[in-house]
DOMI-788112 format. One record per residue (C-alpha): residue in three letters; x, y, z. Coordinates in steps of 0.25 Angstrom, whole numbers, padded with zeros to 4 digits, always signed. Example, Ala and Ser with C-alpha at 12.3 -4.5 7.8 and 13.67 -1.06 7.14 Angstrom:
2
ALA+0049-0018+0031/SER+0055-0004+0029/
***
This chain:
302
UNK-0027-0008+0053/UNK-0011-0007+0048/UNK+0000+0000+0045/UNK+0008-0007+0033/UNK+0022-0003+0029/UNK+0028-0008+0016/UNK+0042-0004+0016/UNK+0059-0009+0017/UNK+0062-0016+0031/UNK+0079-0014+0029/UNK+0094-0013+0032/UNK+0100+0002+0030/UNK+0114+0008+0032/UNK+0114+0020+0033/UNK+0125+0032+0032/UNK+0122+0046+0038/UNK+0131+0058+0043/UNK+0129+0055+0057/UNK+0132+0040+0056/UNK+0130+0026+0050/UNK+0124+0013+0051/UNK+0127+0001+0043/UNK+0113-0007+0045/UNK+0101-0003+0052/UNK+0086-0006+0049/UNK+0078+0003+0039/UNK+0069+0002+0028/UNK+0055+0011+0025/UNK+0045-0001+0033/UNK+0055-0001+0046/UNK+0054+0016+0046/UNK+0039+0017+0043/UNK+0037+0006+0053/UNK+0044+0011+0066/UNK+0038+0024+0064/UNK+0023+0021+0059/UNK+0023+0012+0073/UNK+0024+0024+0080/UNK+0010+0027+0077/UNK+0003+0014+0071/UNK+0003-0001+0073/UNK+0003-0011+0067/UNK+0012-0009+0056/UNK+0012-0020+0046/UNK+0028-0020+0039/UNK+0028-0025+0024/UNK+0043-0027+0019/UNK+0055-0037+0017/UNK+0067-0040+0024/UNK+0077-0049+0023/UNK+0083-0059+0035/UNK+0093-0049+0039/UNK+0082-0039+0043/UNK+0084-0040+0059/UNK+0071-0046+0068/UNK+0073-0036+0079/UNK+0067-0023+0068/UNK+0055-0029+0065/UNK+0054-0034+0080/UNK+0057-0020+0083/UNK+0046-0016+0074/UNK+0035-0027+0078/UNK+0036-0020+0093/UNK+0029-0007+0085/UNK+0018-0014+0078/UNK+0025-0019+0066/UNK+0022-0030+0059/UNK+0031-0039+0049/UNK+0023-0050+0041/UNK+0022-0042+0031/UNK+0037-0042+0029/UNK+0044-0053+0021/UNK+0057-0057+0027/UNK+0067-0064+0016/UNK+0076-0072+0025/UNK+0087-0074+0015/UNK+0085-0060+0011/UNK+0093-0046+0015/UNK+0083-0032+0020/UNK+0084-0022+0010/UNK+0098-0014+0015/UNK+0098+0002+0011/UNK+0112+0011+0015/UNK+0113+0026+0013/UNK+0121+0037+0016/UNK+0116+0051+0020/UNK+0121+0063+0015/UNK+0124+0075+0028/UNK+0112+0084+0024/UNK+0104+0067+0028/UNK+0096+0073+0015/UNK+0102+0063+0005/UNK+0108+0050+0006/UNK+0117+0040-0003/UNK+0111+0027-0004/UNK+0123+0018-0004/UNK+0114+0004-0003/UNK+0102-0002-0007/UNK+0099-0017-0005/UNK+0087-0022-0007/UNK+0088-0034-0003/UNK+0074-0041+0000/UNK+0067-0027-0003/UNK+0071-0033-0018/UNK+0060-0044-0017/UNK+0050-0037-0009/UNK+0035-0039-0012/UNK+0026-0036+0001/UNK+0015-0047+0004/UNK+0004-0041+0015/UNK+0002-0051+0024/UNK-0015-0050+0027/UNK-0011-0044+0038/UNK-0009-0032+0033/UNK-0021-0030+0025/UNK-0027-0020+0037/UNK-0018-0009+0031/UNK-0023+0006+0033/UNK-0009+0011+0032/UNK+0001+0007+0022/UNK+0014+0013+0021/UNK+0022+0009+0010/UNK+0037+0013+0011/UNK+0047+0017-0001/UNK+0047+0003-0010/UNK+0045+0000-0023/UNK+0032+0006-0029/UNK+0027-0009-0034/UNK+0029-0014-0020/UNK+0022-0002-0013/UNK+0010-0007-0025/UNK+0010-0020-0019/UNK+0007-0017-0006/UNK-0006-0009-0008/UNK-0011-0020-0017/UNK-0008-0030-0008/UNK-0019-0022+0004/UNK-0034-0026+0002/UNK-0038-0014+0007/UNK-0032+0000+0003/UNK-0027+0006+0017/UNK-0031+0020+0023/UNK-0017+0025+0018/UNK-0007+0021+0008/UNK+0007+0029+0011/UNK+0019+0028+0000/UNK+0035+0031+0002/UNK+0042+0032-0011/UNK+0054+0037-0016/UNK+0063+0043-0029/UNK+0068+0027-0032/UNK+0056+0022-0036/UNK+0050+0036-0044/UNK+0065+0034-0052/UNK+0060+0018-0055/UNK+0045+0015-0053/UNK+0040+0028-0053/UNK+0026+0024-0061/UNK+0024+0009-0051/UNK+0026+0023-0040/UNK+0014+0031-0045/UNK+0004+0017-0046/UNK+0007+0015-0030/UNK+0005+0031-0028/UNK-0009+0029-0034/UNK-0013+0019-0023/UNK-0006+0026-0010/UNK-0010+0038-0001/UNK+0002+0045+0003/UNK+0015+0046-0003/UNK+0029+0049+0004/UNK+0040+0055-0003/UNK+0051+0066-0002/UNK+0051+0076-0009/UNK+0062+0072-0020/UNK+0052+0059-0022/UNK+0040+0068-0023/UNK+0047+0077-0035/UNK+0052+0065-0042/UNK+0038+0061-0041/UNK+0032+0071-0045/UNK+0041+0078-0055/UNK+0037+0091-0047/UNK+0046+0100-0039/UNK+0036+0105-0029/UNK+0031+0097-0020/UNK+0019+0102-0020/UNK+0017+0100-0034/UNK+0024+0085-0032/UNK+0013+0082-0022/UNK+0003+0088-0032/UNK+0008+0076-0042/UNK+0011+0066-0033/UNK-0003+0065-0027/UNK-0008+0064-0040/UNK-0002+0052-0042/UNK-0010+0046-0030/UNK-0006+0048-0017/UNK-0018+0056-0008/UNK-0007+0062+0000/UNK+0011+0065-0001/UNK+0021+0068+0009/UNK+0033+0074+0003/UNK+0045+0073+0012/UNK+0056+0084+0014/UNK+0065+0077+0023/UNK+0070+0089+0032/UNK+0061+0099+0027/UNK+0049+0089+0031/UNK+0036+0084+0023/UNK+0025+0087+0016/UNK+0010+0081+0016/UNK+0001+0084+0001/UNK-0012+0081+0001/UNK-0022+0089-0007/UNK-0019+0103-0008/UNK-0015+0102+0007/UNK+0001+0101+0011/UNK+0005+0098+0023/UNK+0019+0103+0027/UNK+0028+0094+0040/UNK+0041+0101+0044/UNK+0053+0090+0048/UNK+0059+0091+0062/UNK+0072+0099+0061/UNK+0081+0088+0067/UNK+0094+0090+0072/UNK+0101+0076+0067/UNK+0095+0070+0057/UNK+0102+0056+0059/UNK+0096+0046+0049/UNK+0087+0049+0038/UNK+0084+0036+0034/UNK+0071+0031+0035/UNK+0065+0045+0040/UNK+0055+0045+0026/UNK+0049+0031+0030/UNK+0048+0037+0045/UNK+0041+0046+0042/UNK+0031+0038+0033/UNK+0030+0029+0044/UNK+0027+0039+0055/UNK+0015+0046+0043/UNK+0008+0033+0041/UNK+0009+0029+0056/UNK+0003+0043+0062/UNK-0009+0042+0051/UNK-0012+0025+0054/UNK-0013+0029+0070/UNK-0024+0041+0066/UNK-0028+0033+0055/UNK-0030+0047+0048/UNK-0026+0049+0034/UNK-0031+0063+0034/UNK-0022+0077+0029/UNK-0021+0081+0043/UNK-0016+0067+0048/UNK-0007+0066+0038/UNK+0001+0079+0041/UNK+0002+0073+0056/UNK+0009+0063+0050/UNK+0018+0068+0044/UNK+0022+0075+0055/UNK+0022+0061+0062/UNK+0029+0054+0050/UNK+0040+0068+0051/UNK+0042+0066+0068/UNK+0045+0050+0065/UNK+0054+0055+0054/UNK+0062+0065+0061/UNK+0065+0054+0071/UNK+0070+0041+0061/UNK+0081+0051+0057/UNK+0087+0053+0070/UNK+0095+0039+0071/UNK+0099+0028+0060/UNK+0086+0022+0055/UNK+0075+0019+0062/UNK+0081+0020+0075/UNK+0076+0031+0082/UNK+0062+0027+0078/UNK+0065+0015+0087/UNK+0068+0022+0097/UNK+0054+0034+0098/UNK+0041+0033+0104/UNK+0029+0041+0105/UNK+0034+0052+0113/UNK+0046+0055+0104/UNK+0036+0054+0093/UNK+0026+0067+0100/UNK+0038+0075+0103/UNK+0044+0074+0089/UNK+0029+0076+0083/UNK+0027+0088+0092/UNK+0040+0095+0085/UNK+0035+0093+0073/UNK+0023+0101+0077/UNK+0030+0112+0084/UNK+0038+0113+0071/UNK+0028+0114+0061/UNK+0019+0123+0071/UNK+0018+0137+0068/
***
């Protein structure tokens, strides 16, 4: 049994108010993966990189369970490159590039290796892409999660609501879900959304924290008043990461397992924004991991 990760393996620069950094190593797969491994291993990477993409990251990642055949490497080729400015309130951002790069010519092969999958998480890509990967699996896993965002509503919107039929849980903000859903509420966006096929949607609120629909229940998870947020970049993909990775290790997929991880995925999250990238996820263990969790609880416990 597996934990596949379809996502970006890339280059960011990234701009903030509390300082700078002209190249370090992002993308949704490398966010997911370092905080998923946490909890769960094997992890089994599906991406693209180009030769520039440094050995010693994947090395880095191998040492946690993770593994790469199912990443294509284009020797000639660059990694898909991002750079972005944050605003002060970190709430908003100026995209200044996009490269795609390799990311232009991906089409995810799953090595048979693979095919043991009970989790799949499938980071923010193109809706076809995200399509392809389900189709490619012999057997449907336990749970199919989905990231999207407001780029491909504005440009694929209908290839969007086809994988949304075949998926589980969906992960948005909450700008994403009223786009979606044409709906100011999120409760009644959540209403519409699962219609369209997702058993399950977490609508994030950044600072303000997360919600879980399912049914008629709603399950509300505070976010960790944090003193510096450092970097936000890469938090949402953190978060999915620690989600799916808390509910492989129970290899639950029940209401009450998913609110414990979405607190999980939250704790994981309130940690990626405390350096550049995924730095300080390098750098926790499972300790860190309890105390932050038990914060959370003492937050939300009245």
């Amino acid at each position: 049994m597996s934990l596949i990760v379809v996502g970006t393996m890339a280059y960011d620069a990234i701009e903030t108010p509390f300082g700078k950094t002209d190249r370090i190593v992002g993308g949704s797969a490398i966010y997911v993966a370092w905080s998923a491994s946490n909890f769960y291993q094997p992890i089994r990477q599906v991406s693209i990189v180009g030769g520039d993409f440094e050995q010693k990251e994947m090395t880095e990642l191998a040492a946690r369970g993770v593994s790469f055949e199912g990443v294509e490497v284009i020797a000639d080729g660059k990694s898909f490159f991002w750079s972005g400015r944050y605003h002060t309130d970190m709430n908003s951002r100026d995209t200044l590039i996009t490269d795609l790069n390799v990311l232009a010519q991906f089409d995810p092969k799953l090595p048979d290796s693979y095919q043991d999958c009970q989790y799949l998480m499938l980071g923010n890509l193109a809706p076809a892409v995200q399509k392809s990967v389900i189709a490619q699996l012999k057997n449907r896993p336990k749970l199919i999660v989905l990231d999207t965002m407001n780029f491909w509503m504005d440009i694929a919107l209908e290839e969007l609501k086809e994988v949304l039929q075949s998926i589980d849980v969906l992960v948005v903000n909450d700008g994403e879900a009223r786009q979606l859903s044409g709906e100011y509420s999120l409760v009644k966006a959540a209403k519409v959304i699962r219609a369209m096929g997702p058993k399950y949607l977490i609508i994030k609120k950044g600072e303000h924290g997360a919600l879980l629909f399912y049914n008629e229940q709603i399950f509300s998870a505070p976010a960790l008043p944090l003193e510096v947020v450092f970097d936000p970049t890469g938090a949402g993909d953190t978060f999915a990461g620690g989600f799916i990775g808390y509910l492989a290790q129970q290899d639950d997929i029940s209401f009450e397992a998913m609110k414990k991880a979405v607190i999980t995925g939250s704790a994981m999250a309130s940690f990626c924004v405390e350096k550049f990238g995924p730095e300080r996820l390098k750098e926790i263990g499972q300790n860190d991991i309890d105390q932050r969790i038990a914060q959370f609880e003492t937050l939300a416990r009245f």
